[in-house]
C-alpha positions, 0 to 999 in steps of 0.5 A, spaced: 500 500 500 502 507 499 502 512 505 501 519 506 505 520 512 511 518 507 513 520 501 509 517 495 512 510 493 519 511 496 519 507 501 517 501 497 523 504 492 528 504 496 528 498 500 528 494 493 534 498 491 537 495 498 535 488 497 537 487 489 545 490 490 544 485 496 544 479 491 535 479 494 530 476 489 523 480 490 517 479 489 511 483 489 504 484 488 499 491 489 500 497 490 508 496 491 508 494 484 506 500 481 511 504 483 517 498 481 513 497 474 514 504 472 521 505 473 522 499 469 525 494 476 520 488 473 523 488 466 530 485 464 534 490 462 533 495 466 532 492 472 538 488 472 541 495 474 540 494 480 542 487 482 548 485 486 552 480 481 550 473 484 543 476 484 544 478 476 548 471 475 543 467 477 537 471 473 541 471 466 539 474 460 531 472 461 529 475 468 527 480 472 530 481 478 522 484 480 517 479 479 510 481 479 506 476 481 498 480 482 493 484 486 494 486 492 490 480 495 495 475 491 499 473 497 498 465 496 502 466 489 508 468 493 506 464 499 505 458 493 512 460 491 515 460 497 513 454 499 515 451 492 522 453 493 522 451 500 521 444 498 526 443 493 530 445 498 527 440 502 527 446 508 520 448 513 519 455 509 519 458 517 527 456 517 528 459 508 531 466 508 525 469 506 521 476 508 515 480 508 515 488 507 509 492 505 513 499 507 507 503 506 502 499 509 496 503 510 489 500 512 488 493 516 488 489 510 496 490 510 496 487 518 492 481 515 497 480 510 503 481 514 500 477 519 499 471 514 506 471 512 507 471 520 503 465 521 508 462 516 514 463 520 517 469 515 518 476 518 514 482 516 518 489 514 515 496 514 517 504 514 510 506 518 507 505 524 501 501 523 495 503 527 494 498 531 495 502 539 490 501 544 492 496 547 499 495 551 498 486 549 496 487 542 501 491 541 506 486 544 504 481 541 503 484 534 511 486 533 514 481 538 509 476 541 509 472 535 516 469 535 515 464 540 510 461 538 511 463 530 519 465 529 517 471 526 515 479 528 513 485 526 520 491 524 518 498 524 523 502 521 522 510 519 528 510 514 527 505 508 534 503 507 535 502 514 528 497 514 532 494 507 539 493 511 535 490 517 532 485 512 538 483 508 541 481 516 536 477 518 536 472 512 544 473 511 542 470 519 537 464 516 542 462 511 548 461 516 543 456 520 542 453 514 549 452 513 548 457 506 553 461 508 
């Protein structure tokens, strides 16, 4: 989604831009494609740019480094992916070096989103503070609570190259418990 409290669209730009020259594959669905569709970042050529070497290695001549995978309530596609990838890998998607970011989040249908990742074990990522106050318990369990009993939480990051540093670290952290690294 896209939110007023911050820059139109540059959040979700500047977290991908920290992913990609970080060797990350993205994938991306709603409101956060536009943006990455209109710079050119779900095409070859001109998304390539922005990759780190493996990650433009890995997708050769033929793909994107962005793959836009449907409406915003499309979730089960990338979960469908990630879930395949996992397999091959014959990992639980919980322990694959994955994340959810939605950096411009801005109404309950992102809270539900982040939280079915969550349910999957994968952290969710964003720039804005969701409005989610009141209640000192829901809030520790919305951002913290749920990584004991999903290894998974909520980052709140202000600064989207810090958010996207923030992610790379952690699936830099599941790749060595995987001996990846």
């Amino acid at each position: 989604c896209n939110n007023p409290k911050v820059p139109y669209e540059r959040c979700i730009v500047d977290v991908v831009d920290v992913l990609l020259s970080n060797n990350v594959l993205v994938l991306s669905n709603g409101c956060a494609s536009f943006p990455l569709m209109k710079l050119g970042y779900c095409n070859v050529r001109d998304g390539q740019r922005h990759c780190g070497a493996g990650l433009a290695k890995f997708l050769g001549d033929n793909l994107p480094p962005v793959w836009h995978v449907g409406e915003c309530i499309d979730n089960t596609r990338s979960s469908g992916i990630l879930g395949g990838v996992a397999a091959a890998a014959r990992q639980h998607v919980c322990d694959m070096p994955y994340a959810f970011s939605s950096p411009e989040w801005s109404n309950e249908k992102s809270v539900d989103a982040a939280l079915g990742f969550r349910l999957l074990g994968i952290s969710s990522y964003h720039c804005v503070e969701q409005q989610i106050y009141g209640s000192k318990n829901v809030i520790e369990f919305l951002k913290e609570g749920t990584m004991e009993t999903l290894g998974s939480r909520m980052v709140i990051d202000v600064d989207p190259k810090r958010l996207g540093q923030q992610i790379v670290n952690d699936m830099r952290a599941k790749r060595v418990a995987l001996g990846w690294d």
